[in-house]
N, C-alpha and C positions, 0 to 999 in steps of 0.2 A: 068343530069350532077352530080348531091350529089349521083347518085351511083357509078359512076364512079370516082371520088372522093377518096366515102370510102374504094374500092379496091385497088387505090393508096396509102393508110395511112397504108395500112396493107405492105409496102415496109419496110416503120419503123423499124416492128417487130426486122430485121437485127441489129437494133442498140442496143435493150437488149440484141439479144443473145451475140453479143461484150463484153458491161459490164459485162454480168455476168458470161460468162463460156471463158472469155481471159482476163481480166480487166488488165495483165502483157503485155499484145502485144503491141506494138509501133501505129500500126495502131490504135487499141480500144483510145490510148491515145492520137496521133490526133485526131480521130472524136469527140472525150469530147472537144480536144480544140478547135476545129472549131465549135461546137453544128451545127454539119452537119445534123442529123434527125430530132430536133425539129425546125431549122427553115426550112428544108423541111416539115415538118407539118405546120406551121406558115404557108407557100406560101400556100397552097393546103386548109387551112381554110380561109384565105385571098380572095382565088378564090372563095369560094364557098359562103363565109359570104355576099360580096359585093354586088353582083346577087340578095339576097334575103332580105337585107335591101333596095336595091332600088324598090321592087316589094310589100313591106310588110311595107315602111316606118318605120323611126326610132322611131315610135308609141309603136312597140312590149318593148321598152325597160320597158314601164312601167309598162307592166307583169312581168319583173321579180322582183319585190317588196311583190310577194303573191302565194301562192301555185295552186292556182284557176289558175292565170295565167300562169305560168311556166307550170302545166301539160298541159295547151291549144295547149300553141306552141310547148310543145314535141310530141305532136299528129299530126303535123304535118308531113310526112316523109322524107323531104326535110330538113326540118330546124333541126330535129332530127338527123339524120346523120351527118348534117357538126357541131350538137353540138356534137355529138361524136367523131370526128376528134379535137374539141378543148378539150377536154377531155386526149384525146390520146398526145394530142402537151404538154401538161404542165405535163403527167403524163412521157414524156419524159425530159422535162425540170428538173423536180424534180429530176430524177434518173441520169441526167449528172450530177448537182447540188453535189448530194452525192457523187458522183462517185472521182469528183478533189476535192471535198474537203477531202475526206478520204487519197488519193491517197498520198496526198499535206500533210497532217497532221499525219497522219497514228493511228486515232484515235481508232478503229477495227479491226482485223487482216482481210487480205482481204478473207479469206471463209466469215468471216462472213459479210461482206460487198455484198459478194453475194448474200448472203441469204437475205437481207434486201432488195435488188434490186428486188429480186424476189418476196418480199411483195411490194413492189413498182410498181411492171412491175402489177401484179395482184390484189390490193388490192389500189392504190395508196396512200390516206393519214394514212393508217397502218403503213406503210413502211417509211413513212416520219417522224413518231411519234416515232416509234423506232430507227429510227437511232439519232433522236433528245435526248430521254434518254440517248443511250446510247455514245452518245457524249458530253452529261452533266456531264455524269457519270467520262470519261476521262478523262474531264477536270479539275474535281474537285479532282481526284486522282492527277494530275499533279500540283494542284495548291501546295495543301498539300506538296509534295515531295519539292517543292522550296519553301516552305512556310518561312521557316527559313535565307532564303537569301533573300526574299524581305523585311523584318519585319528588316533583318540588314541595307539595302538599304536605309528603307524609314526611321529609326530612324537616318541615319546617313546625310539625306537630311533633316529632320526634327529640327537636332540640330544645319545645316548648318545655315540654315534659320533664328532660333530664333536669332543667333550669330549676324545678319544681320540689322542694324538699320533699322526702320520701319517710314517712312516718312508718319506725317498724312495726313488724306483724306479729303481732303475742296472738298467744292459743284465745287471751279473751275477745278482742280486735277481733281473728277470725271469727268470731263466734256472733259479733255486733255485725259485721259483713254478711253472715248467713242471713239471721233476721232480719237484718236491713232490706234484703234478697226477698223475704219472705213478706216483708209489712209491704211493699212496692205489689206485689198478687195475693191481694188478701182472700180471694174468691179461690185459687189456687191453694192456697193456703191452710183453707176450712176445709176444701175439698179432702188433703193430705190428713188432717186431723180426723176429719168423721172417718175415714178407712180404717186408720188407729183406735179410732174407738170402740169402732164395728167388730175390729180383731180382740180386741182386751172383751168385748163383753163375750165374744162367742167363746173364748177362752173359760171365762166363769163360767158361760153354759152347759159349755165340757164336762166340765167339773163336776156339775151339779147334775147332768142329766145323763151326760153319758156323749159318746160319740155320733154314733148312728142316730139316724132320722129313718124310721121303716117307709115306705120298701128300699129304698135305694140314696138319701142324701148321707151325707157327710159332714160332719159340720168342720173339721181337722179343714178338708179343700174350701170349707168358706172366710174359714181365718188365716190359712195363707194366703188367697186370693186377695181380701181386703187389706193386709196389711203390706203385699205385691203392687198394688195399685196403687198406696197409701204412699211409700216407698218412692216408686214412677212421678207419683205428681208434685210431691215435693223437690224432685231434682231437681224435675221440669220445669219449676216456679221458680227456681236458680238462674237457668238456662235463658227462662225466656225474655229478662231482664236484657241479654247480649243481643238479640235479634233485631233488627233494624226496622220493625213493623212502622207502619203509619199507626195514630191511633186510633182509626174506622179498624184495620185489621185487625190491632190490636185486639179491641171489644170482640171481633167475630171471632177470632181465634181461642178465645178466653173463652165463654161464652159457649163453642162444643166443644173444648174441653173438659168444662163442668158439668154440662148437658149429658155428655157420654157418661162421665166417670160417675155421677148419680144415677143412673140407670145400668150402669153394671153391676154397682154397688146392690142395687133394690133389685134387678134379676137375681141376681147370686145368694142372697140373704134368705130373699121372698119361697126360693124355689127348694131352697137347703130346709127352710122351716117345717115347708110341705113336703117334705120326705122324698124332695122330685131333683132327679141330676140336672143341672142347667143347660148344659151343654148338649148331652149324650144319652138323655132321658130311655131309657124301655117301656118302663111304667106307667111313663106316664100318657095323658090324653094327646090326640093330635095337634092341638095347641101346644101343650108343652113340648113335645118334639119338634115343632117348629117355632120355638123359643130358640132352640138348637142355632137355628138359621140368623136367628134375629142377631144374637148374642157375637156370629161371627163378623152381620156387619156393622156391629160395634165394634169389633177390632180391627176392620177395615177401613171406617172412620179414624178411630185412635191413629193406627197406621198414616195414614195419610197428611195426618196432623202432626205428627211428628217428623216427618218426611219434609214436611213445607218449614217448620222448625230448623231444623237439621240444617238445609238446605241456606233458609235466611242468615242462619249463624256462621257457616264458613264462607258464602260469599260478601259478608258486609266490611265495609272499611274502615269500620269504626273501631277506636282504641282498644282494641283490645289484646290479648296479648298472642304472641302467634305461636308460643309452645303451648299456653290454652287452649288455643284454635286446632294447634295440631293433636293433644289428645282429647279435645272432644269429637274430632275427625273420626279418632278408633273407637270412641265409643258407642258415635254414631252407627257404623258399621258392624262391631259384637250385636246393637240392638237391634238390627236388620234379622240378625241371624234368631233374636228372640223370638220377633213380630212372626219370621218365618214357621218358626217348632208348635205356633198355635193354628198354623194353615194344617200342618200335620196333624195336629194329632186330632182337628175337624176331620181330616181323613182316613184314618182310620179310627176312628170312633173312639179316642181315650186316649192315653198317657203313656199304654205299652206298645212297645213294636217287635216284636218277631220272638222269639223264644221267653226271653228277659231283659229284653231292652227297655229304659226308661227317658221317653222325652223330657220328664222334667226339668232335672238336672242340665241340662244343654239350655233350657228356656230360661231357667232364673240365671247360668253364665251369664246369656247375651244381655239382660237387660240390666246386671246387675254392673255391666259396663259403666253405666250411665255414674254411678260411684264412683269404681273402684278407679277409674284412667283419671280423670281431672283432677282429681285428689293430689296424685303424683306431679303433674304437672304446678300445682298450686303450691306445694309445698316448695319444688326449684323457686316459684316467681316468688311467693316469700324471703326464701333464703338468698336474694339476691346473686342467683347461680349466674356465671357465664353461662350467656345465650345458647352457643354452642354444645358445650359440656351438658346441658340441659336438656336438649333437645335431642341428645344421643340416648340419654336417660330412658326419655318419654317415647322415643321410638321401639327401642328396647321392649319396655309396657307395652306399648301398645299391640307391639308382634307376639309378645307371649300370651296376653292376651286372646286373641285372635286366633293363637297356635293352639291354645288348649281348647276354642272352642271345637278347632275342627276335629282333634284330639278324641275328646267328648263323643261330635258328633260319627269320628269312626267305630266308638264304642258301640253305640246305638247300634248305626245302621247293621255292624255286624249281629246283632241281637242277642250282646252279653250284658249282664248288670251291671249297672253304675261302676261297681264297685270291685269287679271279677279280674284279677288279677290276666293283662295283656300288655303287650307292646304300648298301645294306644290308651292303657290305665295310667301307666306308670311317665308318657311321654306329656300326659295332662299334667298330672303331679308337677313334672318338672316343671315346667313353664309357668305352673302356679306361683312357684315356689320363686322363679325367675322372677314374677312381678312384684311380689312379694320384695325382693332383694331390692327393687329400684323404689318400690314405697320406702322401706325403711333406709335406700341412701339420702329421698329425700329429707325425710322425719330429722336424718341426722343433720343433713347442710342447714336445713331450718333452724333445728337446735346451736349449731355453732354459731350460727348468725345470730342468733336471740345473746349469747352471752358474750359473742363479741362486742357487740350493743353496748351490753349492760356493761363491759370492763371499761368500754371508751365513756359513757356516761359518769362512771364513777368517780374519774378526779373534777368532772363539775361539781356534782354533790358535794364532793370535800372542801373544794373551792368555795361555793357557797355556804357551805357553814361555817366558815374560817373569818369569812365576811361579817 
């Protein structure tokens, strides 16, 4: 059948010659809008992927963590084939990709949009590199050319603002800001709550029943999980408030957001109940091991969704403040390094890696970014910190940050415990402890600002009661 298959994948081919030698035809520009060939390839990898994970179990995945294994299963001729059919589907994916967004933009003049295609069609991540320059490149000429009209724009919003009394920021204030944050994504919102609830009852369950789920669940990994995710989507409902979505996006974005995080929630629970690993299953039946699969591209989703997040937040132009911008820059990036440690430890099948190393640890770092940086930065905009002075702060953070994850992640890789006393234990420490210091400088700027406040407000009050 994967040869027959691979004779079908070459129908494709039809869809580059479109892009590249009509890319003006009405029809080439339906098929972009429909991605009529790459999800015909998607169906025809589909067909042939399915057949040979349930023949080969979703064991092979943890060949692809190492060169040894990866060339194993490409020696196969079966599994070779339909990896080149998934080769082919994203090498099409790519080339629609460039195809509307050039179209859409008109970043390149379309010859040369061909030509790229055609490193695309043959070369794939060439093609993709170059068009990426040179869409850098247009951009940055285009910034330039209106550069002088945003610089009037943003001083003349800039001066609006100053004009604008500044009402200070008490601990309760922030607290009406949060929820403010949170009643604006109430779908987000619930989502963050049911995780929490999920966690406090598995918590009783504990209690009451015990740990273990025979043969193999844990109910311990299903209440950090849930109150991890619980955790994630609350930031995230923060966050998503600053993103510059339309509100069509907005709805879709929302919307697999909550989609995902209710079906990891229901994997995770569901599978802990039945005594079955979610992830990383032995025990269980071939379905359940290829729940394994599913589960990952839920986090590939997630991933991705966060990425376009990320993404909308540091490039929008809107008010917001730019030593916020800049550490939720780093915390975007510690979370990259999060999203990363769960690719791992789909690779090697679990949480440890080499003698006594523990991925965990390095996973809730990266994501626990998403906290610990903007905090710091919020407490400077509070404390009505010079810009400057602030942002040497938040830099600070965010490199210690960042320092410890790699810190962390030298622990790992070497395959010592979390906790095992090294160069790379003790240089984590530190840098924790560095962020640590720029939290509690802000905590304090906060604080002086709150009783400066209050000492200049005080001869009003006297004032007015004197009256």
């Amino acid at each position: 059948m994967s040869d027959q298959l691979f004779s079908l994948a070459g129908i494709a081919t039809l869809g580059w010659v479109l892009l590249i030698l009509l890319p003006r035809w009405w029809v080439t520009r339906r098929m972009a809008e429909l991605e009529v060939f790459p999800v015909y390839l998607a169906v025809l990898y589909l067909v042939g992927i399915v057949p040979l994970l349930v023949a080969m179990g979703p064991g092979i995945i943890r060949d692809f963590g190492n060169a040894d294994g990866v060339a194993r299963l490409l020696a196969v001729r079966n599994l070779a084939l339909i990896a080149w059919i998934h080769i082919l589907a994203f090498d099409q994916v790519v080339g629609v990709m460039i195809y509307r967004d050039n179209m859409r933009h008109g970043y390149v003049h379309v010859v040369v949009q061909s030509i790229v295609l055609a490193f695309t069609f043959l070369f794939g991540p060439v093609g993709y590199l170059a068009y990426s320059i040179l869409r850098a490149v247009a951009r940055r000429r285009r910034d330039l050319a209106a550069g002088d009209v945003w610089r009037k724009v943003e001083r003349s919003d800039v001066a609006a603002a100053r004009q604008l009394p500044r009402e200070p920021v008490t601990p309760r204030s922030a607290l009406a800001l949060l929820f403010a944050a949170w009643s604006r994504e109430r779908a987000l919102f619930a989502l963050g709550v049911v995780g929490l609830v999920l966690g406090a009852l598995g918590l009783v369950t504990i209690a009451l029943r015990g740990r273990i789920v025979a043969p193999e669940g844990d109910r311990v990994k299903a209440v950090s999980f849930d109150v991890a995710i619980a955790l994630y989507v609350l930031t995230i409902a923060v966050l998503f408030d600053a993103a510059p979505f339309t509100e069509r996006w907005r709805r879709v974005w929302r919307g697999w957001q909550v989609t995902l995080g209710i079906l990891s929630y229901g994997m995770e629970s569901i599978q802990i109940a039945r005594g079955i690993d979610p992830r990383f299953s032995v025990h269980g039946s071939v379905l359940d091991k290829l729940g394994g699969g599913f589960f990952l591209l839920i986090a590939t989703a997630l991933l991705v969704l966060f990425a376009i997040l990320f993404v909308k937040i540091l490039r929008t132009r809107a008010m917001i403040d730019a030593n916020l911008k800049l550490a939720i820059g780093y915390a975007g990036g510690a979370t990259m390094v999060g999203f990363s440690t769960g690719y791992l430890m789909t690779a090697v099948g679990g949480s440890r890696y080499g003698v006594a190393g523990n991925i965990l640890p390095l996973h809730a770092l990266g994501f626990h970014a998403l906290q610990a940086l903007p905090i710091v930065a919020l407490l400077f905009v509070w404390a009505d910190t010079e810009s400057a002075a602030a942002r040497r702060w938040i830099h600070l953070a965010g490199l210690a940050w960042i320092g410890a994850c790699l810190a962390v992640a030298a622990q790992l890789f070497a395959g010592r415990a979390p906790l095992a006393p090294s160069a790379a234990d003790f240089a984590a420490a530190a840098l924790i402890t560095v962020w640590a210091i720029a939290m509690a400088r802000g905590a304090f700027a906060w604080h002086s600002a709150m009783r400066v406040r209050a000492d200049v407000a005080q001869p009003e009050v006297v004032l007015a009661q004197s009256r």
